[in-house]
N, C-alpha and C positions, 0 to 999 in steps of 0.2 A: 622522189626528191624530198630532202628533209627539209623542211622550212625550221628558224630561230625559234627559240622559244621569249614568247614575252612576258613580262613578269608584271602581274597588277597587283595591288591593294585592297583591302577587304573595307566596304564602305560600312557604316554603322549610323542604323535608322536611333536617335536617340530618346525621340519620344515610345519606341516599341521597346529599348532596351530599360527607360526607368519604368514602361506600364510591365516589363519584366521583372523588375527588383519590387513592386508594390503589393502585386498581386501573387509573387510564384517564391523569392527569396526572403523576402520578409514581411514578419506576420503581420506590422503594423504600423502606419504612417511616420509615427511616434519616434522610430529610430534613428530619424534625421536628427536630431537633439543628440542621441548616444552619437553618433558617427561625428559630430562635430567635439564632442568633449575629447573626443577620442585622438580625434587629431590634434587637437590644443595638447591634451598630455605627453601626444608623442613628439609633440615639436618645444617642448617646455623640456623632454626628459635627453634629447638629441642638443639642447645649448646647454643644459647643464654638465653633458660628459666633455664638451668644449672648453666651459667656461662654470667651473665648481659651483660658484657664489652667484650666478645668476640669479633674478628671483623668479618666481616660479605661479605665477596666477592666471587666473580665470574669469573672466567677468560675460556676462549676457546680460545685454543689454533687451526690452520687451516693449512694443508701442507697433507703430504703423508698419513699421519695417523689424525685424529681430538682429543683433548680433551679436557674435561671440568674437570675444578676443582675450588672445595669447599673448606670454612673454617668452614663447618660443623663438626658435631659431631661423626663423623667417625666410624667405623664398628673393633670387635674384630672379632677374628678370629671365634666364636661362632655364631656372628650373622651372619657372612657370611655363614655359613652352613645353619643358620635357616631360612633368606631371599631371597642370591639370588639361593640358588639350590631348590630352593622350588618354582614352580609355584604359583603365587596367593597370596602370604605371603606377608605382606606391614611390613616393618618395623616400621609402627607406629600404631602398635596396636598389641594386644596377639590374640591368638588362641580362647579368649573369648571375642574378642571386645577392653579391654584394652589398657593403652599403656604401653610402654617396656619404661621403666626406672624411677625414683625416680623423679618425681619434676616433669613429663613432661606433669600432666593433664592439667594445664594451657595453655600450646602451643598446645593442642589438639585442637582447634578452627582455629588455625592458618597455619595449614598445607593446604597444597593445594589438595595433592594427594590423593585417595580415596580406590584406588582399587588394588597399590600392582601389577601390572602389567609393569610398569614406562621404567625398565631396557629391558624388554622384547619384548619392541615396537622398539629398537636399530636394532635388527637384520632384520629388514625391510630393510634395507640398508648395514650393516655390516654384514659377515661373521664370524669376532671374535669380541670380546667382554672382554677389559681386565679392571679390577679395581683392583687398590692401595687405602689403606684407612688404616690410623692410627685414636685409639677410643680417644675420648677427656674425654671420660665418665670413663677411666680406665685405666687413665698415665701408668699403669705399664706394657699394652698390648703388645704386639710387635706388628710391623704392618703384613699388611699380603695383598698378591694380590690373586684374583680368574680370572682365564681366562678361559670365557665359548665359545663354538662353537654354530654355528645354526646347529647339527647334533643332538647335547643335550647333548656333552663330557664337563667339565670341571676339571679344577684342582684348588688345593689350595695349596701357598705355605706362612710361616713365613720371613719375612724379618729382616734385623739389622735395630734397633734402625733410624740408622745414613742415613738408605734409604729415610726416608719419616717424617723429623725432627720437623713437625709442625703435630698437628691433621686436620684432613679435608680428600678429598676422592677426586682421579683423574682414570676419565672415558675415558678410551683411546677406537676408535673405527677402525678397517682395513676397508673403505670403501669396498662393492663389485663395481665390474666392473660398470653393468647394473644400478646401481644407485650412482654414482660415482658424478654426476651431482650437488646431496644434499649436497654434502659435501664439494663444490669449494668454495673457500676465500670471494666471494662476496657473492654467495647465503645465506653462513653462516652469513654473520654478516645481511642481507637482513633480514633473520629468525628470526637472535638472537632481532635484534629491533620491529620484527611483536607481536614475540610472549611477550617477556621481558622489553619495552617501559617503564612500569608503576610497572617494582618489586622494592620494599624497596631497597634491596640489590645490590651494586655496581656491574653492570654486564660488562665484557671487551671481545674485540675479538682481538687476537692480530696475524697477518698473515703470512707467511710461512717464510717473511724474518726476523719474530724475532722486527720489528718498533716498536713503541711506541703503548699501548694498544689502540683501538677506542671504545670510552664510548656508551654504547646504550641504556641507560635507564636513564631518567630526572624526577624531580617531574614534574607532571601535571602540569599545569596550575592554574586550580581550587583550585591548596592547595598552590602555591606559595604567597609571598607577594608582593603587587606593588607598586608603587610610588604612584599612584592614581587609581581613577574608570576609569579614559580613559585608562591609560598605562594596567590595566588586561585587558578593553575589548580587547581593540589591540591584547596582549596576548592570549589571549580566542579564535580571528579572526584568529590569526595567525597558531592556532594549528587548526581549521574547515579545513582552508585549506591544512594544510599537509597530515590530515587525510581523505578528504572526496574530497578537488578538487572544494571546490566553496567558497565563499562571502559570512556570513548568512546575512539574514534580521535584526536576533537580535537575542543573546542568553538569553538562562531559567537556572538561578541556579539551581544542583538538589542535596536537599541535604537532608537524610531520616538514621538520628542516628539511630532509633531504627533499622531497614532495615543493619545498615552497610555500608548504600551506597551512592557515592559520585559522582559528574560528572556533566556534563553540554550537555544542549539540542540546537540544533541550530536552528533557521527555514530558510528553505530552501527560496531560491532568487526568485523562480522560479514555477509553479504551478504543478502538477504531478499528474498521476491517482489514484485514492484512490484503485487500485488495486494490484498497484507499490508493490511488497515487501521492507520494508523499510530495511535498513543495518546501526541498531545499534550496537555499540563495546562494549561488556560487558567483563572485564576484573573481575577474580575473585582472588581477595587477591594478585593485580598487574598482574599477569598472565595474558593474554590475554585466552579467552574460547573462543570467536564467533564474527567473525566483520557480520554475519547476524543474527539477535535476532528481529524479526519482534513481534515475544510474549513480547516481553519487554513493550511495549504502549500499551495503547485501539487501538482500529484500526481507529476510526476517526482521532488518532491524526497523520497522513500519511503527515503533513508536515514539520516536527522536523527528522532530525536525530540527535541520541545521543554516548555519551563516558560517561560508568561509571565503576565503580570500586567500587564492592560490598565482603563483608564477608558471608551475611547468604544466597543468593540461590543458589539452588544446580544443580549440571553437572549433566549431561546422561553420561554413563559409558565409550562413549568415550571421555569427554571432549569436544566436540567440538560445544555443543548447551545447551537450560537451562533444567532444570527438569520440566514439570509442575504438581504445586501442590499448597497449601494454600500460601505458602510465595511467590512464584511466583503473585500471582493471585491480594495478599496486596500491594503486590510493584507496578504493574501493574496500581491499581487504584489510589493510592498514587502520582504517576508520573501523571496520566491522572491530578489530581486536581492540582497540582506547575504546572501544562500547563494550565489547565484552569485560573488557580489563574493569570498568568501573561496576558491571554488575556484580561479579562475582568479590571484587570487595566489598560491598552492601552488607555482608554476610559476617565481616568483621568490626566493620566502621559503624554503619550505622543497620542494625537489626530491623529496627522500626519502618527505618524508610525503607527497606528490603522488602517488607511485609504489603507496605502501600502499593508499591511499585508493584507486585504479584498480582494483589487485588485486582487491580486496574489491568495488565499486562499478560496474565499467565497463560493466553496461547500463544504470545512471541517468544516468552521462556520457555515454553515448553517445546517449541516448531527447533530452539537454539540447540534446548538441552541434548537432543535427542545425536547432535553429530558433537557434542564437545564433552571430553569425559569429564574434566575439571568443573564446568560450570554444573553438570550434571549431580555431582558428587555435593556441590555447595549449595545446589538451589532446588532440588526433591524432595527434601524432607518439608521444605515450606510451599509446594506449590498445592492447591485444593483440589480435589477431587468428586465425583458424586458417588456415594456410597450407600450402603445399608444403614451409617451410623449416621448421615445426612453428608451436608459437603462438607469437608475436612483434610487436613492435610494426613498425609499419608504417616507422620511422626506424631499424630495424636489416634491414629487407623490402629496404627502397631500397637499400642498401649493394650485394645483390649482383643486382637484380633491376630496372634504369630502368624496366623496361616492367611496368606490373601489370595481372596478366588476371585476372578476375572470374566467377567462376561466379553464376549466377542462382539456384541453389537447392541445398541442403546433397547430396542423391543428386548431383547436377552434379559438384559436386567430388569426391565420393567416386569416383566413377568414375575420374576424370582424374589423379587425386594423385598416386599410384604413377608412372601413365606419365611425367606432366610432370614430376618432378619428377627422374627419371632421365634425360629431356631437356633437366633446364638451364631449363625454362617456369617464371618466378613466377606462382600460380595462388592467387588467395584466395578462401576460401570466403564469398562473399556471398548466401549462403541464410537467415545469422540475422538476426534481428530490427535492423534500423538499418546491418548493417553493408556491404550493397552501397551503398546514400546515399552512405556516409561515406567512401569508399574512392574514390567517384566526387568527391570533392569534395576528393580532394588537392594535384588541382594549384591550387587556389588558393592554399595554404599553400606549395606546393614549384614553383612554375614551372618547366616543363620536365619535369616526371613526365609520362608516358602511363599514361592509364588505361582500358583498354576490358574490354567486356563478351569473355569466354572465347567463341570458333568453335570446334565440335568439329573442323571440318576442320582447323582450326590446329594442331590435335593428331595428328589425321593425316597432316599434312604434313611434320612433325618424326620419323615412323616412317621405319624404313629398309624399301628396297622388297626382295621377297624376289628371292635369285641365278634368273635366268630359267629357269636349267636345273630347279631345285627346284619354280619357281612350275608347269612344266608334267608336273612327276611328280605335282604334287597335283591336275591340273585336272579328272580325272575325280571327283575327293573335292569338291572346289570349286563341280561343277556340281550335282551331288543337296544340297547342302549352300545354294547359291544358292535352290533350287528349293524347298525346304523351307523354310526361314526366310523365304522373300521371301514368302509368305501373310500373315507378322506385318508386312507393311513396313518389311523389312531387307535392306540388303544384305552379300554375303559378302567381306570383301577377306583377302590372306595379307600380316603384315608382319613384318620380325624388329624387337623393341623388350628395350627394359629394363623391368622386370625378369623376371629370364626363371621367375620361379615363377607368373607372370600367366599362363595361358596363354591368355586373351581377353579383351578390350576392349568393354564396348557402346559406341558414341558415339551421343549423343540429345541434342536440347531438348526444353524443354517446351512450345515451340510445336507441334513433331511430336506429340507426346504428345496434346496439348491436339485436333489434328486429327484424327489419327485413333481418337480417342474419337466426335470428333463423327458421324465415316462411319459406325460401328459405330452409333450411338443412331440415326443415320440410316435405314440398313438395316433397323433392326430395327422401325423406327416406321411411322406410315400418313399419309397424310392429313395435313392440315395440319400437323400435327407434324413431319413426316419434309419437306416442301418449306422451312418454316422454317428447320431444321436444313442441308438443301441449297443454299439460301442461300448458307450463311457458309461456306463452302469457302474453301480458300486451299490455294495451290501451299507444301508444304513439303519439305524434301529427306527423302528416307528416313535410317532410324537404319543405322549401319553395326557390324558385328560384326568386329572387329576379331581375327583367330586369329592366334597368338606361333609365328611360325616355328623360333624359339630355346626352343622348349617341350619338351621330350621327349615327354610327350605327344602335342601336336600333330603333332609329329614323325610319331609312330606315324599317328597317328588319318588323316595326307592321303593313308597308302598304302593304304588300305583299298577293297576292292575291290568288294565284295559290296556290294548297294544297299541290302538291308534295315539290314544292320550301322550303315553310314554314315548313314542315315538317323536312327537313332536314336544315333549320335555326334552331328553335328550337333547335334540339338536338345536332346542334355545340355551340349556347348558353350557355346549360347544361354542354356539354364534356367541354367547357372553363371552367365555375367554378366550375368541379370539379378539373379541371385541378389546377386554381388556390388553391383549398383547401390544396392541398399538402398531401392528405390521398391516402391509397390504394386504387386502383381499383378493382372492380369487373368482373367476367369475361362479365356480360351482360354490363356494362359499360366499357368496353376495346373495347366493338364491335357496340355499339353504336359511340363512337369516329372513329370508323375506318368506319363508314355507313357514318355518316355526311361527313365524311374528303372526302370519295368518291366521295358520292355527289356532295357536293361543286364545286368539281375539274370537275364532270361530267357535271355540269349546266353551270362551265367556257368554257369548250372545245367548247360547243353547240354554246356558242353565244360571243364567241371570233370572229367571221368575214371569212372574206372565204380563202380558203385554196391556197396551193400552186397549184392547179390544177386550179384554176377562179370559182369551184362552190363554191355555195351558203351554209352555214351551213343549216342544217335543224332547223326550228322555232318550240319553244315549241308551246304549244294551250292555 
């Protein structure tokens, strides 16, 4: 037997649904304030598409009690039953999406608020909640107040005429105890300028003793008129710093009609890590939404922060961040090009500032260059580099240098610097971030540049070879020294070079590197592991140790005769340049350095002279 079905209603605890919105939807007490300006503007912008010439203000009032009030389009006694005792109801729009009144699709675009919630984020801080509202939309209404509790009690009462003689709506709040804080005369107007800076609408705080109102909202900058292009920049400098705390280098118009959106980009004075989240102020239809909007830019562009003020992208349901989605994503790339656009002018306009801008900036330029051939082409000849000739731009490199050889990684060059650079080799350090790419990509800009990758041998090949008679007074030093270091896969050459306080050279890739890592994990492995690893062999040339004939030192070090001695020369030799390489050690090369160093210090003790007792050290054989 089928029984009826009966149909209930979904109850709502109201103190669990605001300890919902305080703790889980929004970040901070604080936004009782925004949510209230919020609906003043949209009941201010809902009688102006009624009634053109309405005026159109805002006043907060601050003392024992707080309110706001509107010269909005105020509320009958009807819609107060339909809106505010109704969870979730937005008075700007119907139960089918629509909106509630005659005329008012037009200002559908122009509302701020989305979700009908507004009122209800009050009781975050308040305990009651009282609104007075006469309709603009229905002179013949009487006014009417609702005063709700945070238990979920309210009441509704009709007023005379003569209570509330203008239309508009006054939001009266009983701060609670424990949040008492939000609601103090300075905090309030602190807010009311965080949040309301940038609305249309005349917004005032006026404080307990009743003074004269304090205004908190200005046109921008950006929309005002100036005497001149100095007197806005000034303007334009002068609002960076109220709002962000620095000097730009130079600001970016941003200005994107079809978007809605309007504002200005600064670049920062000073260079930052491109991992910095940046803290753009995106203001939506005045309202402030988010002074952190790092999704607003590309992410190379980490050295601009911005203020704008857009109509078409849209909030996350708590307001306090952007939506991502296709108009996000257009604006985004939009913004990237008026940023690009003004770099790559720098290059015409202003040189100088082009230069500063590098200084400060050139791994954002460089991370840019690398996907844009245009900006590429305008802005490589000035970005710095680290080089043999010191750091320098790559258009004063060419001057003495046609040919540019390229190290693969920052120890690469370290090693080679000294040598090549006493040989006359232009040698750039293409080990940082973007800049072996870019260094690779200059003969598109300079036709006729060579540009290859650094051969150690090519540096070897530039060493003078040692006088024959010399190279065979070392050869018995040569040979225990071959013998010894060729275990590390090294080999030993003698050469005279500049400069002569070097007195050894490693030369290595990091292909060799890379390989004989792999033999080592080979060796030491089993079983699938170790044939895997066997596998991937590949023929590479060994690392060469390059010893400074012109070294005194070295000098000394190739007449030595004794095998233990030299044995343990050699391999502090070695442990110096790897020492100089400035790459990781291995652990057989960590123990090498601590053999030699031993050593050393054991062959000094021996034949340091006689001791505090009168005997004789004992003599090596």
């Amino acid at each position: 037997m089928t029984h009826p079905e009966n149909s209930h209603t979904f109850q709502v605890d109201l103190r669990g649904l605001v300890d919902l919105l305080s703790h889980h939807l929004y970040s901070s007490p604080r936004v009782y304030l925004r949510e209230l300006l919020q609906n003043a503007v949209d009941a201010i912008t809902a009688r102006q598409a009624l009634h053109p010439g309405a005026p159109g203000t805002i006043t907060v009032r601050t003392g024992d009690t707080l309110t706001v009030t509107d010269t909005g389009i105020g509320l009958t006694e009807a819609d107060v039953h339909r809106f505010l005792a109704t969870i979730g109801r937005s008075s700007k729009r119907t139960a089918d999406g629509a909106l509630d009144g005659a005329g008012l699709d037009a200002a559908r675009g122009e509302f701020i608020g989305q979700f009908g919630i507004g009122l209800l984020a009050c009781f975050v801080v308040a305990d009651e909640i009282t609104v007075v509202s006469r309709s603009a939309s229905d002179p013949a209404a009487p006014a009417v107040e609702w005063r709700g509790h945070s238990d979920g009690r309210y009441t509704i009462r009709t007023l005379a005429a003569s209570a509330v003689p203008e239309p508009g709506t006054t939001v009266r709040l009983t701060p609670r105890a424990d949040n008492a804080e939000w609601t103090e005369p300075q905090r309030v107007v602190a807010l009311a300028r965080h949040y309301g800076s940038l609305l249309r609408h005349e917004v005032s705080v006026v404080g307990p003793d009743g003074g004269a109102p304090e205004r908190v909202n200005v046109t921008p900058p950006w929309e005002q008129r100036h005497r001149s292009p100095l007197a806005r920049r000034e303007a334009l400098t002068a609002y960076c710093r109220e709002q962000f705390d620095f000097t730009p280098l130079d600001t970016i118009d941003l200005d994107l009609p079809a978007a809605g959106l309007r504002g200005v980009a600064y670049v920062l004075p000073t260079s930052v890590s491109p991992a910095q989240r940046a803290g753009h102020r995106v203001h939506l239809k005045g309202m402030l939404l988010t002074d952190r909007a790092p999704e607003l830019l590309p992410e190379w562009a980490f050295f601009v922060r911005c203020v704008v003020d857009t109509t078409s992208l849209r909030p996350t349901a708590s307001r306090e961040s952007l939506y991502e989605d296709g108009t996000l994503a257009a604006v985004r790339d939009a913004l990237g090009d008026r940023i690009r656009d003004w770099l790559t002018g720098l290059a015409a306009s202003d040189p100088a500032l082009l230069h500063r801008f590098i200084d400060v900036h050139h791994l954002a330029v460089k991370a840019l260059a690398r996907y844009d051939d245009e900006l590429l082409r305008v802005v490589l000849p000035w970005l710095p580099f680290e080089t043999t000739d010191g750091n320098v731009t790559l258009e004063e490199f060419l001057r003495s240098h046609p040919t540019v050889l390229v190290t693969r990684s920052v120890e690469e060059f370290r090693q080679v610097a000294p040598i090549a650079s006493a040989a006359g080799l232009g040698v750039v350090n293409g080990g940082y971030t973007y800049d072996r790419d870019l260094v690779h990509r200059l003969p598109e800009i300079r036709p006729g540049t060579a540009v290859t990758d650094l051969d150690p041998a090519l540096v070897t090949a530039h060493l003078d070879a040692v006088d024959p008679t010399a190279e065979l007074r070392a050869a018995t030093f040569l040979a225990v020294a071959r013998e010894t270091i060729g275990v590390h896969d090294c080999d030993v050459v003698l050469r005279d070079f500049q400069p002569v306080t070097a007195p050894a050279l490693l030369l290595d890739n990091r292909e060799a590197r890379h390989e004989r890592t792999r033999s080592s994990l080979a060796a030491d492995g089993d079983g699938l592991w170790a044939d895997i690893l066997g596998s991937l062999h590949q023929e590479t040339p060994p690392a060469q140790l390059v010893l400074n004939h012109l070294n005194p030192l070295v000098r000394q070090a190739v007449t030595i005769a004794e095998r233990g001695l030299a044995v343990t020369t050699a391999e502090a030799l070695y442990g110096q340049a790897l020492l100089l390489s400035r790459r990781p050690l291995r652990a057989s090369e960590s123990a090498l350095l601590n053999r030699a160093f031993i050593g050393l210090l054991t062959h000094a003790m021996h034949n340091a002279g006689p001791d505090a007792s009168g005997a004789e050290p004992r003599k090596e054989l």
